[in-house]
C-alpha positions in Angstrom: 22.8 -21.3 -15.3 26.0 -19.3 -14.3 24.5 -15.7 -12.2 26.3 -13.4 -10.9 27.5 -13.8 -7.1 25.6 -11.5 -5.3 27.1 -8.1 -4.0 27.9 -8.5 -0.6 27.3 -5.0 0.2 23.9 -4.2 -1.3 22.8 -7.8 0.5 24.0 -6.6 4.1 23.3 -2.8 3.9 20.9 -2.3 1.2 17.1 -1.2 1.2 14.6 -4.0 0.9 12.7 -1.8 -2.1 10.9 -4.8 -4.2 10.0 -8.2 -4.5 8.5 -10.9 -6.8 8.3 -13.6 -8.2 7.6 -16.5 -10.3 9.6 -15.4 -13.1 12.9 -16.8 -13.2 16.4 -16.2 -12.2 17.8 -15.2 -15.7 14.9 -12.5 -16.6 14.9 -11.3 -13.0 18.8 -11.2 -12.8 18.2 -9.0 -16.8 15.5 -6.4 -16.1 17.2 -5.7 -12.2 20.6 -5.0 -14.6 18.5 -2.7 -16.2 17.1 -1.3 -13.2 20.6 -0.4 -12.0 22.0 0.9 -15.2 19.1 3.3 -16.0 19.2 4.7 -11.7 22.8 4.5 -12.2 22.5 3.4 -8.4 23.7 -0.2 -7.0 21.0 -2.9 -7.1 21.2 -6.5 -6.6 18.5 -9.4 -6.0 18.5 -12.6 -4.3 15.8 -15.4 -3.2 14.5 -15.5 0.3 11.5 -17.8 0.9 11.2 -18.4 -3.2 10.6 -14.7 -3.5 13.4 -12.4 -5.5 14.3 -9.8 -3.3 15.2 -6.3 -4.9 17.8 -4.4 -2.4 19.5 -1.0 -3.3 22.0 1.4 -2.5 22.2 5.1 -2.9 19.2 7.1 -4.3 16.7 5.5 -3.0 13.7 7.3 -4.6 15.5 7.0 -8.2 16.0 3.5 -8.0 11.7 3.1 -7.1 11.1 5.5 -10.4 13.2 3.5 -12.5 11.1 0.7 -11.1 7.8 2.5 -11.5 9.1 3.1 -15.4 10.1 -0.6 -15.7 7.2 -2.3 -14.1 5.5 -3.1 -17.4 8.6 -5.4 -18.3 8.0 -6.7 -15.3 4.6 -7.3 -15.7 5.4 -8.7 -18.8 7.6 -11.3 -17.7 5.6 -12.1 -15.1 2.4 -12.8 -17.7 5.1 -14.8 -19.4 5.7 -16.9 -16.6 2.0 -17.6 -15.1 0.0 -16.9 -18.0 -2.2 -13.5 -18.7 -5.0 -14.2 -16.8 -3.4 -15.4 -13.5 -0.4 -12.7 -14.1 -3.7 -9.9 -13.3 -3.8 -11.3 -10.0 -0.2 -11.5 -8.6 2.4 -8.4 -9.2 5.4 -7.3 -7.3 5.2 -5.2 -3.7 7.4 -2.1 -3.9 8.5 -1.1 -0.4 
């Protein structure tokens, strides 16, 4: 697995606005590229505590509706990962 280093700035001064987990590194690291892309705002990830936190810079509030619009890829990932039935019971926590 080669990932991207983390940006440095969106680590020290961005806003904590998701996290999640149990889906891994590569198709976390894929739909928060998306995430950025679509808000056109800065948004990076990294583990804390085997969780993925989601930070961001900029426009806050575009970067949680481009969330809100890509949370069934998320979803679906995360069924991926844990199975259907369990996937019900766990989801992300948008902040």
């Amino acid at each position: 697995m080669s990932l991207k280093d983390c940006n440095s700035k969106v680590y020290k001064k961005g806003v904590h606005i998701f996290t999640t987990h149990s889906i891994s590194a590569e198709k976390i690291d894929e739909w928060v590229k998306k995430i950025a892309q679509k808000s056109g705002q800065k948004v990076d990830w990294h583990y804390f505590g085997g969780r993925a936190i989601i930070k961001a810079l900029g426009n806050i509030d575009k970067v949680r509706a481009t969330i809100k619009e890509l949370l069934p890829e998320h979803d679906q990932l995360m069924a991926e990962s844990v199975g259907p039935e369990r996937a019900k019971l766990l989801h992300g926590t948008m902040y």
